[in-house]
C-alpha positions as CSV (number, residue, x, y, z in Angstrom):
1,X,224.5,-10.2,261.0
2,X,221.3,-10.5,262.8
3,X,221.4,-10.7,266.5
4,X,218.2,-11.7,268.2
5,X,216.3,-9.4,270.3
6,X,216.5,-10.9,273.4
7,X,220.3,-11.6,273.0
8,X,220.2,-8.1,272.9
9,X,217.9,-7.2,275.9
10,X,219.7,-10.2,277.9
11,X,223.2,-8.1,277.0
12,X,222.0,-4.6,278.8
13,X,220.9,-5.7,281.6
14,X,223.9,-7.9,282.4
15,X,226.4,-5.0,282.0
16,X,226.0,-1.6,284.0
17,X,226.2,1.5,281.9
18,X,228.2,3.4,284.2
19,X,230.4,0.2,284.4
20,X,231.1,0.2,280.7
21,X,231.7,4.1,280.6
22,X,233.6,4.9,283.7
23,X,237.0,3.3,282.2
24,X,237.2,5.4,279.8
25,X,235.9,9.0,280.9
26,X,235.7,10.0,284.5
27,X,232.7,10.0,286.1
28,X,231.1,12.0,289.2
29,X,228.4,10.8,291.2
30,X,225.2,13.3,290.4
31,X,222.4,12.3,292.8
32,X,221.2,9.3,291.2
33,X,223.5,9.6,287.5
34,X,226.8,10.1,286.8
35,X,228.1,13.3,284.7
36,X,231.3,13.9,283.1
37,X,232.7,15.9,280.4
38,X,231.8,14.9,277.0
39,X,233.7,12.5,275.1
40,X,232.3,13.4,271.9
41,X,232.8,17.1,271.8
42,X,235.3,19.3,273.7
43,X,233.5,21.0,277.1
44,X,235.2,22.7,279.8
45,X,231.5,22.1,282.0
46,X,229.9,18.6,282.6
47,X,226.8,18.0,280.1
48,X,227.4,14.5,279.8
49,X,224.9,11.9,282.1
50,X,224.4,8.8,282.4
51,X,221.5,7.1,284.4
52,X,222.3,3.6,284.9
53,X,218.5,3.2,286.1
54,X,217.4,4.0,283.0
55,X,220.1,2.5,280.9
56,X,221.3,5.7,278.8
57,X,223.5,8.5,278.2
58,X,223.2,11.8,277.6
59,X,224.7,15.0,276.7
60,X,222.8,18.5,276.9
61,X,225.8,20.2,274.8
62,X,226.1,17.9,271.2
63,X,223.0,15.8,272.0
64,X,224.6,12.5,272.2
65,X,222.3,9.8,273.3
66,X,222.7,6.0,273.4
67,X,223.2,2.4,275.7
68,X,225.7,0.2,276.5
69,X,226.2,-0.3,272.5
70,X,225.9,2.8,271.1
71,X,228.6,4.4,273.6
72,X,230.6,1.9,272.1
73,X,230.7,2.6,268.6
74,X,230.3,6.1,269.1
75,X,233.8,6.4,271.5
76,X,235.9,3.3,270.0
77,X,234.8,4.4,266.2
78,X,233.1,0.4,265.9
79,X,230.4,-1.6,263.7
80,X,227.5,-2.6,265.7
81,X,228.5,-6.2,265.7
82,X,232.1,-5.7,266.8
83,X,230.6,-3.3,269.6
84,X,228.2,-6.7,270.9
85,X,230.9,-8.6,270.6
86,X,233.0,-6.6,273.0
87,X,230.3,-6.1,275.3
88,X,229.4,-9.9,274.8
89,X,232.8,-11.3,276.1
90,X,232.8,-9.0,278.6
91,X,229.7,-10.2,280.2
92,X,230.6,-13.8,279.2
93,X,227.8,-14.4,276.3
94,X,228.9,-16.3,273.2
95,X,227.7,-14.2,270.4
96,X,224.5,-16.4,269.0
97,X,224.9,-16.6,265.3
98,X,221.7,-16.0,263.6
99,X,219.8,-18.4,261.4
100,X,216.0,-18.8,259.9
101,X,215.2,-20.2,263.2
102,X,216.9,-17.6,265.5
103,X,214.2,-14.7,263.4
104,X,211.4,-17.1,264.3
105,X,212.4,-17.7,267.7
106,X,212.6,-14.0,268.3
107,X,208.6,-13.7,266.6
108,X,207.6,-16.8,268.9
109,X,209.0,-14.4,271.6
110,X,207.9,-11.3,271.0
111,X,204.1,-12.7,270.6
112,X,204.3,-14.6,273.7
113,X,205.0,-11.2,275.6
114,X,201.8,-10.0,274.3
115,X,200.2,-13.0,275.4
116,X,201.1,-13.1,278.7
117,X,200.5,-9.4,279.0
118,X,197.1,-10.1,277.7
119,X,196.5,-12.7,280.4
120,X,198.2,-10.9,283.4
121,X,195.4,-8.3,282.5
122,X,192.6,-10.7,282.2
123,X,193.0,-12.5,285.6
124,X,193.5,-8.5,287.4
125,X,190.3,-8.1,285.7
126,X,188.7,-11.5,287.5
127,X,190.0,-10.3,290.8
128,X,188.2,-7.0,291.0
129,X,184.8,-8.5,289.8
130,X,181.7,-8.9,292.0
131,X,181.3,-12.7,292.0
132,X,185.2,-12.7,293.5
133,X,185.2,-10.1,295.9
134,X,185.6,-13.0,299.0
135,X,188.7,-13.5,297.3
136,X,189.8,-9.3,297.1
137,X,188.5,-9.1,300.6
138,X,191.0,-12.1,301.6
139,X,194.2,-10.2,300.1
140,X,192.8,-6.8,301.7
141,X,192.6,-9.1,304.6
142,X,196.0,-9.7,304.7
143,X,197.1,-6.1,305.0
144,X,197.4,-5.4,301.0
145,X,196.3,-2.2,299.7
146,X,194.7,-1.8,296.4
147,X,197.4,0.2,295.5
148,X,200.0,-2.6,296.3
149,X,197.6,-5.4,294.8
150,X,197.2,-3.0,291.4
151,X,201.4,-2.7,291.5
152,X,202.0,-5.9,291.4
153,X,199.4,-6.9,289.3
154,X,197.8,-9.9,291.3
155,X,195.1,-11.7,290.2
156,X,192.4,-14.2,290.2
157,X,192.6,-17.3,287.9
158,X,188.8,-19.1,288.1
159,X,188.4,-22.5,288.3
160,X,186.5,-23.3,284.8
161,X,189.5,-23.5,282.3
162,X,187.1,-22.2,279.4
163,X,186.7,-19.1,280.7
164,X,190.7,-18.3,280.1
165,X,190.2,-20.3,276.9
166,X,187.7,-18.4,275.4
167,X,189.4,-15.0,276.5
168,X,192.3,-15.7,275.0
169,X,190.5,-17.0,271.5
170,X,188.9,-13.2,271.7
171,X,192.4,-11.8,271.8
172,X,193.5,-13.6,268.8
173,X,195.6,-16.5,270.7
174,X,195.6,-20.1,270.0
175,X,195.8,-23.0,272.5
176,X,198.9,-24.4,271.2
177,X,199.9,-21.1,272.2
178,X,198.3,-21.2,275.7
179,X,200.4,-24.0,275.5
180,X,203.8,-23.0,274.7
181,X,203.3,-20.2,277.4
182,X,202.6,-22.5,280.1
183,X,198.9,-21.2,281.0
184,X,197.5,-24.1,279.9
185,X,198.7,-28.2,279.8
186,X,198.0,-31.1,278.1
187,X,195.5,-33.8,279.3
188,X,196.5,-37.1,279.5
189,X,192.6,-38.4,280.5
190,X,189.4,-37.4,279.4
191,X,190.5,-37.7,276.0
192,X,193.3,-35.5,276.1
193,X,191.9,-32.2,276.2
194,X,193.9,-29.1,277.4
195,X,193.2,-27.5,280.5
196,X,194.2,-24.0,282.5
197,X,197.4,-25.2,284.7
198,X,196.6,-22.4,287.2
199,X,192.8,-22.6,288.4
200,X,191.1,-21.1,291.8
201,X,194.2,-19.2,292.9
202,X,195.3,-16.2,293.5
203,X,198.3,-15.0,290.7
204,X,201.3,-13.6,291.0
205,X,202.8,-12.0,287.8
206,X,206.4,-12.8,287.0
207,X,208.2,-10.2,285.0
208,X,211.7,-10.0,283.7
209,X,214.2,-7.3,284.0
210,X,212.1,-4.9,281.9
211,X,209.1,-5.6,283.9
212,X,207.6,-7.4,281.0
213,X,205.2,-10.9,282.5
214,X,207.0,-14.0,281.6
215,X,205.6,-16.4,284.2
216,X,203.1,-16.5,287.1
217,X,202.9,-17.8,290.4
218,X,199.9,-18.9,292.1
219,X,198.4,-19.3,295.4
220,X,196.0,-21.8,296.7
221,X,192.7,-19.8,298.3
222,X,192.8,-20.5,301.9
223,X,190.3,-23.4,303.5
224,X,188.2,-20.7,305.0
225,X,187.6,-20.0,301.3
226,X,187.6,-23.1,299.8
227,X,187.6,-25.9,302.3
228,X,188.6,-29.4,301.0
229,X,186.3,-31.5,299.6
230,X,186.1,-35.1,301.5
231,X,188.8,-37.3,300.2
232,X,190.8,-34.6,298.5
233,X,194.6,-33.8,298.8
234,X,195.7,-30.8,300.3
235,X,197.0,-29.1,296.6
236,X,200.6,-27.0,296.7
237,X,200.5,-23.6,298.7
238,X,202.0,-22.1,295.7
239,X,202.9,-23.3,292.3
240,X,205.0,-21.2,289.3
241,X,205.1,-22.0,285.7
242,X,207.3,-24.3,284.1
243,X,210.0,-23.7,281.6
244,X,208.9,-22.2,278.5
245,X,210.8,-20.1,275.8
246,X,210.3,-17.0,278.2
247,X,211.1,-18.3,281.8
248,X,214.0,-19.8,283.1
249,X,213.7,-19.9,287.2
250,X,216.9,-19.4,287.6
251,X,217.7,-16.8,285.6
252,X,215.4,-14.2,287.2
253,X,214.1,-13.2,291.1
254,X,210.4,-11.9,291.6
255,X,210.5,-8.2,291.6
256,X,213.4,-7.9,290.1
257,X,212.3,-4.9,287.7
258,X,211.1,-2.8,291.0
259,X,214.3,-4.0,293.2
260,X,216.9,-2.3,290.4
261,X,214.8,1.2,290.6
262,X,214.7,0.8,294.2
263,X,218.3,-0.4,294.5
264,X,219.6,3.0,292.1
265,X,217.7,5.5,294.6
266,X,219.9,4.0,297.2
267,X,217.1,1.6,298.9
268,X,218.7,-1.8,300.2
269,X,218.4,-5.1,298.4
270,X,216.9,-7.8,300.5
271,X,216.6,-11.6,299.6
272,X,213.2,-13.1,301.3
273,X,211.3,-16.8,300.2
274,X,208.7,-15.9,298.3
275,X,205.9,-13.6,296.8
276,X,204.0,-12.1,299.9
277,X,207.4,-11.8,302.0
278,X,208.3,-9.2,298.9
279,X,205.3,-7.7,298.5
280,X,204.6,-6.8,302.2
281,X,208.0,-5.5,302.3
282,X,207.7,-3.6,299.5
283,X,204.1,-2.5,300.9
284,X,206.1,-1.2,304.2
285,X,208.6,0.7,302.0
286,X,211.7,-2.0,301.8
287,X,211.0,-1.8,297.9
288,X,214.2,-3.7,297.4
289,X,213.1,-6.8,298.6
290,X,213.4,-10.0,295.6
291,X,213.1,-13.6,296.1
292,X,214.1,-16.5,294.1
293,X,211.2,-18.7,292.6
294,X,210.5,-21.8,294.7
295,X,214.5,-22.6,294.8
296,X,217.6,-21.7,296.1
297,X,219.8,-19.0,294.6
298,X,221.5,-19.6,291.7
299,X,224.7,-18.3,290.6
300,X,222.5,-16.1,287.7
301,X,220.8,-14.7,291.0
302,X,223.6,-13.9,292.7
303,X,225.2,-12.1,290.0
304,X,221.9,-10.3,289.3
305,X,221.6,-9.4,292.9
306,X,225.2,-7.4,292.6
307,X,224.2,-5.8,289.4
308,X,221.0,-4.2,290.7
309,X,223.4,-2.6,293.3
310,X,225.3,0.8,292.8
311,X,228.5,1.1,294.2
312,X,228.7,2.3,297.6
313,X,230.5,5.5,298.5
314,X,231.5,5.2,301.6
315,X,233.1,1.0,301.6
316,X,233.0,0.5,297.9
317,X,231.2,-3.0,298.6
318,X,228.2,-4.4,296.9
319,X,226.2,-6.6,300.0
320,X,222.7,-7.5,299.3
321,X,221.1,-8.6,302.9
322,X,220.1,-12.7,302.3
323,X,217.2,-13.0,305.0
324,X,216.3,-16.3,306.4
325,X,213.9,-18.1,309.2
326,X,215.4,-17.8,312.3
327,X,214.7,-22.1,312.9
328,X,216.6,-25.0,311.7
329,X,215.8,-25.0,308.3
330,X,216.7,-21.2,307.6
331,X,219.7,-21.9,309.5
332,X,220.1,-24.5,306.8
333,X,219.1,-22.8,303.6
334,X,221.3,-19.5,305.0
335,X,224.3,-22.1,305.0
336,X,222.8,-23.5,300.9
337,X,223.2,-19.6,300.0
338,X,226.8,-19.0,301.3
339,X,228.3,-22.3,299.6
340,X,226.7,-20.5,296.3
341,X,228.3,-16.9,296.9
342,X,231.5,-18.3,298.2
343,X,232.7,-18.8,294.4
344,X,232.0,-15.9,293.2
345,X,232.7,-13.7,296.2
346,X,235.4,-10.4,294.5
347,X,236.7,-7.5,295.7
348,X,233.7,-5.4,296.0
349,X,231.1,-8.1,296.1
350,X,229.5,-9.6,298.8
351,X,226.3,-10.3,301.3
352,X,225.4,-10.1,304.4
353,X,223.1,-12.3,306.3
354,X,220.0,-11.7,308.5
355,X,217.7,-13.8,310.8
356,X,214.3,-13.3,311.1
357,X,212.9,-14.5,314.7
358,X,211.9,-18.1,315.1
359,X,208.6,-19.0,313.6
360,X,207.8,-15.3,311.9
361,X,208.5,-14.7,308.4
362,X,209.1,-11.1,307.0
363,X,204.8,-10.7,306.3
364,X,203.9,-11.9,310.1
365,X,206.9,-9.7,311.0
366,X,206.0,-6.3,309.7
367,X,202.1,-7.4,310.3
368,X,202.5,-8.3,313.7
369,X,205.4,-5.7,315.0
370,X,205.4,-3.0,312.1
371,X,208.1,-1.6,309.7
372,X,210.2,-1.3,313.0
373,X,210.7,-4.5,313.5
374,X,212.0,-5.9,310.4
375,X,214.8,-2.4,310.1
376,X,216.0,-4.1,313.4
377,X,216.7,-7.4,312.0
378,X,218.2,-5.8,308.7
379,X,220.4,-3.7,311.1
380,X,221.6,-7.2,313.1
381,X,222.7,-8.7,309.5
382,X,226.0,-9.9,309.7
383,X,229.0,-10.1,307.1
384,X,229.7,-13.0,305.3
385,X,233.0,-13.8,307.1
386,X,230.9,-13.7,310.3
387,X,228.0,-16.4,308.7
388,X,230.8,-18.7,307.6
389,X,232.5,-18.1,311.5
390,X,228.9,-19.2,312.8
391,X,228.6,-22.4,310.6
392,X,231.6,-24.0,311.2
393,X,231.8,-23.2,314.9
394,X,228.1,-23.6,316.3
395,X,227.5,-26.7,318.5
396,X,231.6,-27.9,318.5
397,X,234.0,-28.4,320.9
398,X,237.1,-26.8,320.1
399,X,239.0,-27.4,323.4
400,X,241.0,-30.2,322.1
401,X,244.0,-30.3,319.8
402,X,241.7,-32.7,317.4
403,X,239.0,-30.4,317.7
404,X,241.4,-27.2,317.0
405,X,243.2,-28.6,314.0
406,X,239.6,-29.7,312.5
407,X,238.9,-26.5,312.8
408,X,241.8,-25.4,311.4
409,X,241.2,-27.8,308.0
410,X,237.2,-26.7,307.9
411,X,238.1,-22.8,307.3
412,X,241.0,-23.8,305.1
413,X,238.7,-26.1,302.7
414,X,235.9,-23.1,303.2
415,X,237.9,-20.6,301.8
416,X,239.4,-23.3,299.1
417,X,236.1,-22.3,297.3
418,X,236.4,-18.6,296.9
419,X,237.7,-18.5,293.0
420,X,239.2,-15.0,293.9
421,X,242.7,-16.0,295.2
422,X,242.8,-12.0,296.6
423,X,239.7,-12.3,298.3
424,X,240.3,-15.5,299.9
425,X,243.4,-14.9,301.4
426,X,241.8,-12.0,303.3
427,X,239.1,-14.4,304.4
428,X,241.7,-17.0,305.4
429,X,243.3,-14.4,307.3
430,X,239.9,-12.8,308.8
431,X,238.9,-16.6,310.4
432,X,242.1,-17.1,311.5
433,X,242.0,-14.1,313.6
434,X,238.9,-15.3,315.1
435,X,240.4,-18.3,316.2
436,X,243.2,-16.4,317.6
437,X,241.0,-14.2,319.6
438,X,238.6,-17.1,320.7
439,X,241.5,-18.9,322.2
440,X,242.6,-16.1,323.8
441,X,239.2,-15.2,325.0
442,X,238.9,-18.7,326.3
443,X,242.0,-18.8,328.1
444,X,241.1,-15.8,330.2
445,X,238.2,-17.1,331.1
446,X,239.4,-20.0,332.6
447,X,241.8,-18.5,334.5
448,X,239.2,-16.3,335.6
449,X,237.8,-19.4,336.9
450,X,240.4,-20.7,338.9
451,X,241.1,-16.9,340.5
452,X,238.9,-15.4,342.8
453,X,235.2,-15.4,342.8
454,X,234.4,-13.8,339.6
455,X,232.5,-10.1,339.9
456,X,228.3,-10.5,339.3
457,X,227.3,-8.5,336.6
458,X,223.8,-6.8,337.9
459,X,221.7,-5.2,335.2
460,X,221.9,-2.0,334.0
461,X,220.9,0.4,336.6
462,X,219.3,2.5,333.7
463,X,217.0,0.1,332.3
464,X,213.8,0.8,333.5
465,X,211.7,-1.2,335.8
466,X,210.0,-3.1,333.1
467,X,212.7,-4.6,331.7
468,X,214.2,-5.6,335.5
469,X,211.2,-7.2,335.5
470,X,211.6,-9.0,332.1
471,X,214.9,-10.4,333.3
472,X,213.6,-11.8,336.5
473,X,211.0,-13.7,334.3
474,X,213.1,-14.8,331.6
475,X,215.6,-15.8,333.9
476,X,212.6,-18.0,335.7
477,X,212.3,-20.0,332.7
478,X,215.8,-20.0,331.4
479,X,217.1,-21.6,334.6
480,X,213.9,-24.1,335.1
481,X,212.2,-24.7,331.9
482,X,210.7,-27.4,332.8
483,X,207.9,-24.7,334.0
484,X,207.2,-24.3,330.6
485,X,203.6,-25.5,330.7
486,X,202.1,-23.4,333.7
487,X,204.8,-20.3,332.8
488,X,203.9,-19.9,329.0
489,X,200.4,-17.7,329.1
490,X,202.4,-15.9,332.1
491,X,205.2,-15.4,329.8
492,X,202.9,-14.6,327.2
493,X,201.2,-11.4,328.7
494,X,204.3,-10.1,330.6
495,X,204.9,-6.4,328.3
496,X,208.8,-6.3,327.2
497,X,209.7,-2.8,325.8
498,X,213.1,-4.1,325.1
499,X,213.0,-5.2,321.5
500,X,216.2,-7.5,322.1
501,X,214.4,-9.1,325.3
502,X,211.7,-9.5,323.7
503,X,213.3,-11.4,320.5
504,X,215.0,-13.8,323.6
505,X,211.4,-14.1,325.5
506,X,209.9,-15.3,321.0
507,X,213.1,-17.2,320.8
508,X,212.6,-19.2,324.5
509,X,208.9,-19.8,324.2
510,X,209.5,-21.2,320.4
511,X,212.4,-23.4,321.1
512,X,210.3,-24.9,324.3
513,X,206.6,-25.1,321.9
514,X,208.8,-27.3,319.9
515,X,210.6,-29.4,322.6
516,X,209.2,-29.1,325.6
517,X,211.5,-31.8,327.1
518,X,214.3,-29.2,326.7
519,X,216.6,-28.9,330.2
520,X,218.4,-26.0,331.0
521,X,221.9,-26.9,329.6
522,X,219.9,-27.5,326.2
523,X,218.4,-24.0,326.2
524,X,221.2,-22.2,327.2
525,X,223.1,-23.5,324.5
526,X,220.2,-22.7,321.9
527,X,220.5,-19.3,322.9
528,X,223.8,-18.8,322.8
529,X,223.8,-20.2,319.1
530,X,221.0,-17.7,317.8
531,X,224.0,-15.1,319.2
532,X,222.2,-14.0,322.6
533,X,225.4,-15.3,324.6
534,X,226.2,-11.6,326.0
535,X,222.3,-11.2,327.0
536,X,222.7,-14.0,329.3
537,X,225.4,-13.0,331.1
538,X,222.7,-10.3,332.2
539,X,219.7,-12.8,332.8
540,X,221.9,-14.9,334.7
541,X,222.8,-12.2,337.0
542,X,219.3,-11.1,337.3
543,X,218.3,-14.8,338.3
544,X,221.2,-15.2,341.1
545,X,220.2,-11.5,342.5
546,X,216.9,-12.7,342.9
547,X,217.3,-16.0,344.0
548,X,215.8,-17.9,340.9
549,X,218.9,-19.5,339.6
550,X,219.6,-23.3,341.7
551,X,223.0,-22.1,342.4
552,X,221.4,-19.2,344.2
553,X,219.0,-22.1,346.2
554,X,216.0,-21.3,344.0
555,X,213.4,-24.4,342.7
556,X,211.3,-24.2,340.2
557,X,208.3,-23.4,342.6
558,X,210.1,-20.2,343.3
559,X,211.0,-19.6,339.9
560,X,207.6,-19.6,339.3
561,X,206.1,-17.6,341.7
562,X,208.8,-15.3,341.3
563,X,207.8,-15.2,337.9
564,X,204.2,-14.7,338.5
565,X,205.3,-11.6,340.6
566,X,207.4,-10.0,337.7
567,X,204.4,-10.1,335.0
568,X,202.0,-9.6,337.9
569,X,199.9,-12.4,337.6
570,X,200.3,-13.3,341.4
């Protein structure tokens, strides 16, 4: 029986090798491959590898060599067939039975391969000519080397669709063709006459698992470049391809063939938005960074995400970092992501979630503040028992017994959703310990309360003079923001060597740009939700020992000038 190509292609990359063979012969870690005694031939030394990066075994004593398949039938003695089907139910893939259509479907496929290879060449070529180098110069601009650009194959798509037309005619492709791969679409004015879907952007290459283009992406050129014509729209900041016989969005992430090399030499998986987010952090050495296609993961994605990741040696857990915009609506697509995962979460398999400071994305990140910066957010990523303790206790009162037992319903129903019954009694059990220790915490603290005058908590006699200093002046706008206006250039200027000060001084000045009506109570309680609550037990003390917190008798003319004094702008 025939079995199509891609069926077959689809099969492997769905199912580790090491998975498939570690059942049935022992394996040892190796550096980056397992080795083992031979199964086929007796040993009494380890000749036998397997290199899940690459997808094969091999043994240096009998010469055995093969995938996911061929181990099969070689060990279990099977058919080819009755080896894919195996495999097949394993990964939970009906078996396609092959017809006359299925063979031309895999020809269709293979030709469209070439095609888009052809054309991921052709626009690299555009990019790199003389009569576009405004357009090189912009991505160069941006902090892309030509290296980077040459990796990831970007290119230039020109605004005449003929030019791609008759490229492609010289290649030996038809437009129907054009067609079927997306590249070009049908008119429905000026007589219906086909025209190049991506024109005067910059394009991103899409590749599958094998690295192979199946779809683009594509930038608009910025206004500096091409400012709008009077009356025009403002057109998409990015669009992909549709659906065609290669791509299915949500079957594949961006990057996705670099992320599972980087991911078997041991180099983190991150989840960022979109195309520049992964290729600066690929650029700055993160080259495990993917990102969905203009949605939100799927559960394809997710399960691709674990398989890209070898087992871990030390905790045995598979946690690819999901990073997210530090405002509202990362908040919001962070909380999207978990309700996917939750289902499938298994012994073994999870995330972790990171927050990116407000208003920066991973490319302003590393651009603005260096490699540095972003290892510091990847290193604050928290578990996923901690992003589903966050979402279901931010902003809510909890002191009532209504407010407890809805509590109490909100993690049962939350962990209702993990599938794995294992799994999610350990996360019922994890949340309920929260609780537990949250009550208690609260308790304490009000009795605290209604004891003696609790015991001011002065900075850190260690920290430097600097960061004194950036206490003071965060503490000036924390207690009276409604100085915003005269205290923001101040703020601005003042030098914070502290990287977590300095994330609270981005986070303040963000949270008042966007409200500047914000009161005190407001902002305290936006920075205890972004997870600073700890930090401001410190800036509070700060503000009282220097007399810039009301309780103290300050004013906001005081917390200015004493402002002024710590950045020096007196």
């Amino acid at each position: 029986m025939l079995v199509p190509k891609s069926f077959i292609d689809d099969l492997r990359s769905r199912l580790r090798l090491s998975d498939i063979i570690a059942p049935r012969v022992k394996l040892t870690r190796a550096g980056r491959e397992f080795k083992a005694c031979c199964p086929f031939h007796n040993e009494k030394s380890a000749s036998f590898y397997v290199n899940d990066e690459k997808g094969f075994f091999h043994c240096f004593g009998c010469g055995a060599h093969g995938d996911q398949i061929g181990f099969l039938m070689r060990h279990q003695n099977l058919g080819f067939m009755d080896a894919v089907e195996i495999l097949a139910g394993q990964a939970g893939m009906p078996v396609p039975k092959p017809s006359v259509q299925d063979v031309e479907r895999s020809r269709t496929r293979d030709r469209l391969i070439t095609l888009m290879d052809t054309a991921t060449k052709w626009y690299a070529q555009q990019l790199f000519l003389t009569a576009n180098k405004e357009i090189l110069s912009y991505l160069t601009g941006r902090g892309l080397t030509v290296e980077t650009i040459e990796a990831f194959r970007l290119g230039y798509a020109p605004p005449d669709s003929a030019q791609l037309a008759n490229a492609m005619k010289q290649a030996g492709y038809t437009v129907p063709e054009l067609i079927e791969a997306g590249l070009f679409k049908q008119s429905t004015r000026d007589g219906g006459s086909p025209f190049a879907f991506f024109r005067d952007r910059v394009m991103f290459p899409v590749t599958d698992r094998r690295g192979q283009t199946i779809a683009f992406g594509a930038r608009v050129l910025p206004e500096h470049i091409r400012p709008l014509k009077a009356g025009d729209q403002k057109p998409p900041k990015y669009i992909n391809s549709g659906e065609t016989p290669l791509f299915q969005k949500g079957q594949i992430l961006y990057n996705e063939s670099h992320a599972r090399t980087a991911a078997a030499k041991g180099q983190p998986v991150i989840v960022c938005e979109g195309y520049a987010d992964v290729i600066a952090l690929w650029q700055a050495g993160f080259t495990g960074a993917v990102a969905p296609l203009g949605t939100a993961l799927t559960e394809a994605q997710i399960t691709s995400l674990w398989s890209m990741i070898p087992e871990a040696d030390d905790t045995g857990v598979r946690e690819p970092v999901l990073c997210f915009d530090g405002d509202a609506a990362g908040q919001r697509a962070a909380t999207r992501a978990m309700d996917r995962i939750l289902p499938q979460l298994q012994a073994g398999r999870s995330a972790r979630v990171a927050f990116l400071p407000d208003g920066m994305d991973p490319d302003d990140l590393i651009r603005a503040k260096g490699r540095e910066a972003f290892e510091a957010v990847i290193a604050t990523a928290i578990p996923m028992v901690d992003m589903i303790w966050r979402t279901l206790t931010d902003g809510r009162n909890f002191d009532t017994p209504e407010g407890k037992a809805g509590l109490q319903k909100s993690i049962k129903d939350t962990c209702a959703k993990i599938a794995d019954l294992a799994v999610q009694k350990a996360y019922m059990a994890a949340l309920r310990d929260k609780v537990f220790k949250a009550q208690s915490s609260n308790f304490a603290g009000k009795q605290k309360a209604r004891g003696a005058a609790s015991v001011v908590r002065l900075p850190d006699p260690k920290s430097n003079g600097r960061n004194t200093r950036a206490r003071v002046a965060l503490a000036a706008i924390l207690c009276f923001p409604e100085i915003f206006h005269e205290a923001e250039d101040i703020l601005g200027r003042l030098t914070i060597d502290d990287p977590r000060l300095d994330t609270m001084r981005q986070t303040i000045l963000a949270a008042l740009s966007e409200e500047p009506e914000t009161d005190h109570e407001a902002l305290m309680n936006i920075m205890n939700q972004k997870g600073f609550s700890e930090d401001l037990q410190d800036i509070m003390a700060a503000a009282r020992l220097h007399g810039t917190s009301e309780k103290s008798g300050g004013n906001a003319q005081n917390a200015l000038a004493g402002l002024r004094e710590a950045v020096g702008a007196a």
